[in-house]
N, C-alpha and C positions, 0 to 999 in steps of 0.2 A: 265595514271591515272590523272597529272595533267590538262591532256588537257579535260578528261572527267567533273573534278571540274570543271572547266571556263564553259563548257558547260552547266551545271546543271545549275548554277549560273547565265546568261544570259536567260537563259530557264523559270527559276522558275520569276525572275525581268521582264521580258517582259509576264508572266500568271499574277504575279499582278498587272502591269499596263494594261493588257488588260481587268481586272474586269472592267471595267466601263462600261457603257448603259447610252443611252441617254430617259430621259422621258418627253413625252409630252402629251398632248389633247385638250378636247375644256371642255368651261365653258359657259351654256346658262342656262335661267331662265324656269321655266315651261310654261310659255305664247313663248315661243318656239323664243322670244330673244335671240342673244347671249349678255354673259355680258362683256357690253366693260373696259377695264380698271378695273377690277376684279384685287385686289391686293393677290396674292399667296406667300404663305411661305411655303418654303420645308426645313424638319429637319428630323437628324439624327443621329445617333452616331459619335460625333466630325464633324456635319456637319449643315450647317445654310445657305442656298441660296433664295433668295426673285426675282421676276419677276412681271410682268402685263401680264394682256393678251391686245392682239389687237381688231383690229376693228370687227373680225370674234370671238371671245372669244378663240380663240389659244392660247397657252403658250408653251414655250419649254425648259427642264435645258439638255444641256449638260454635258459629261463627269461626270456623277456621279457614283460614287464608289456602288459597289453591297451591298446592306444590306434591313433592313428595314425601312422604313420611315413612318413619317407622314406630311400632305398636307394639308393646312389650304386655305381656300377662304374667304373673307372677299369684299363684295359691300355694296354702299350706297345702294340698294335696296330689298338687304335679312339679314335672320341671317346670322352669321359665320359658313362653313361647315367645319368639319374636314373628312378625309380621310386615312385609314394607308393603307398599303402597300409592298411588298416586290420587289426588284428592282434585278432580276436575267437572265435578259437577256440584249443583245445590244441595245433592243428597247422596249420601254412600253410603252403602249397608257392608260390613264385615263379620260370617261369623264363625266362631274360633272350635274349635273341636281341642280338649287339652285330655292326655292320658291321665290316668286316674293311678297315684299311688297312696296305699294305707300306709299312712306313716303313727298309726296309734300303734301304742305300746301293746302289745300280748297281753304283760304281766307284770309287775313292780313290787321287787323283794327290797323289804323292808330289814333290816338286820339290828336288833337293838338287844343289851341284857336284861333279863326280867329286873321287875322289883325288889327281888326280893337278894337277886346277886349284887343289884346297886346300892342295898343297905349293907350286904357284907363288906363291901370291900370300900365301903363310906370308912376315911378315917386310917388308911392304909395308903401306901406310897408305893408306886409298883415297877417292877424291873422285869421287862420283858427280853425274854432269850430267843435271839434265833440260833432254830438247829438247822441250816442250809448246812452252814460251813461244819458240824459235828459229824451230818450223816455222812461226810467225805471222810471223815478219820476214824472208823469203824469204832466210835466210841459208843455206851449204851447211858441212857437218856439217863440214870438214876445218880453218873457218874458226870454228865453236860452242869447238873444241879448243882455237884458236891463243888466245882469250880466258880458257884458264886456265891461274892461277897456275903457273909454272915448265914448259906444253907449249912447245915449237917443233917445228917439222914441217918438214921438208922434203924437195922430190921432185925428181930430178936428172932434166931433160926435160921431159917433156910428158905428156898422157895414157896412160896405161899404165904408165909409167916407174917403178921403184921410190919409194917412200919411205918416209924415216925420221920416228921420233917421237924426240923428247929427251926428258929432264925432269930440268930442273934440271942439264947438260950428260952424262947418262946418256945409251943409245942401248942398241940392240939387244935383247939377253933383259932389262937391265933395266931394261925399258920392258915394262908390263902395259896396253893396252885391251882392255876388253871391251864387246860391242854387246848388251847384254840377255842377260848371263852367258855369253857366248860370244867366245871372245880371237879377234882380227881375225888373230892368227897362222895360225888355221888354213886361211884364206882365199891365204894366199901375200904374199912381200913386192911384187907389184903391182898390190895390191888399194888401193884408195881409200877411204878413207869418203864421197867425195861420192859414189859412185855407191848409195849410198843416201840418200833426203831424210830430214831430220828428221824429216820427220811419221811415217815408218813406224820411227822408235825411238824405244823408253818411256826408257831408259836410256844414257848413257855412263858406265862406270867405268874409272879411270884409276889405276891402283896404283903409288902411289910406295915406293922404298925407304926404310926406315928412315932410314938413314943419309944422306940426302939430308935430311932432316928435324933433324936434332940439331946 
C-alpha cells in the first residue's frame, strides 16, 4: 500500500510538471514583411514572459505551463495586436498578420539664422513686438515701432523717400529690425514697413546694442 502511495505521488508530480508546451510562431506585416524585433508579451494566470522576435519574425516561449493566455505585439510600424489563446498541447504554433503603418517622417524643416545674421545681432539685446493685437486697431506698422521704448523713425520726404530708425540716438548699422527673422536691410534703405500691414507679420524684432543699455 505504501509502495502504491510513493507511486501515485511520483506519478501525479511528473503529470504536473509535464503540463508544459512550448509556443511559438511568426509575426509579419500585411505587405508580406516579417516584423523584425516586434516586441511580444505573453501573460497569464500567475504568469508574465516577454521576448522579440528575429530577423524572420519568429518567437518562441518555452516550458509554459497549460492554461490560457493572452499575446500582445507591439512594433514601431503597426497598432498593438492582442491575441488570447489556450495552451493544451506540447506544441502551439500562432501566427500574427499586423497592418503596416509608415510612420517615417516625409520631410524635416529645419529653421535656424544664417551666420552671418548671428554675428549681427551678436552683442545686441532684442525686444520683440507682437502685431496680433495692432492689426486689430487699424494701426500701420511704422507707427506699432514709434511706441517702443527708445525707436524714433524718421523719413526725409514722402513716400518712397528714405528712412531712418534710431534707438536710443543710434542710426544706421546700429540699428537691427527684423520682420519675421528677416532684417528690412535687405529690402533697401526705401523700403517702409507700412507697406506692409500688421496683420501679415507674426513678429517685429528690434535689436538694440548693449551699450545703449548699461
Amino acid at each position: 500500500m505504501k509502495a502504491l502511495r510513493i507511486f501515485l505521488f511520483f506519478f501525479l508530480s511528473y503529470s504536473t510538471y509535464s503540463q508544459n508546451g512550448n509556443f511559438y510562431g511568426n509575426v509579419k506585416f500585411d505587405n508580406n514583411e516579417p516584423a523584425v524585433s516586434a516586441f511580444i508579451l505573453l501573460t497569464g494566470k500567475d504568469y508574465y514572459k516577454e521576448t522579440t522576435s528575429d530577423l524572420n519574425g519568429s518567437f518562441y516561449f518555452k516550458n509554459v505551463p497549460y492554461g490560457n493566455y493572452k499575446i500582445q505585439f507591439h512594433t514601431l510600424n503597426s497598432k498593438p495586436k492582442f491575441v488570447t489563446f489556450q495552451l493544451d498541447s506540447k506544441r502551439k504554433k500562432v501566427d500574427v498578420l499586423l497592418n503596416y503603418v509608415n510612420n517615417e517622417l516625409d520631410e524635416v524643416k529645419i529653421f535656424s539664422k544664417t551666420e552671418e545674421t548671428k554675428k549681427e545681432t551678436k552683442g545686441f539685446t532684442v525686444n520683440v513686438i507682437k502685431t496680433k493685437e495692432a492689426s486689430l486697431r487699424n494701426i500701420q506698422t511704422n507707427e506699432l515701432l514709434n511706441t517702443t521704448v527708445g525707436v524714433k523713425i524718421r523719413q526725409n520726404g514722402g513716400l518712397g523717400s528714405e528712412v531712418n530708425y534710431s534707438i536710443n540716438g543710434l542710426s544706421g548699422n546700429a540699428v537691427r529690425i527684423f520682420i519675421d527673422g528677416i532684417p528690412i536691410s535687405t529690402y533697401g534703405s526705401s523700403f517702409s514697413l507700412n507697406s506692409i500691414p500688421p496683420s501679415m507679420i507674426k513678429n517685429i524684432e528690434v535689436y538694440k546694442p548693449e551699450l545703449c543699455n548699461r
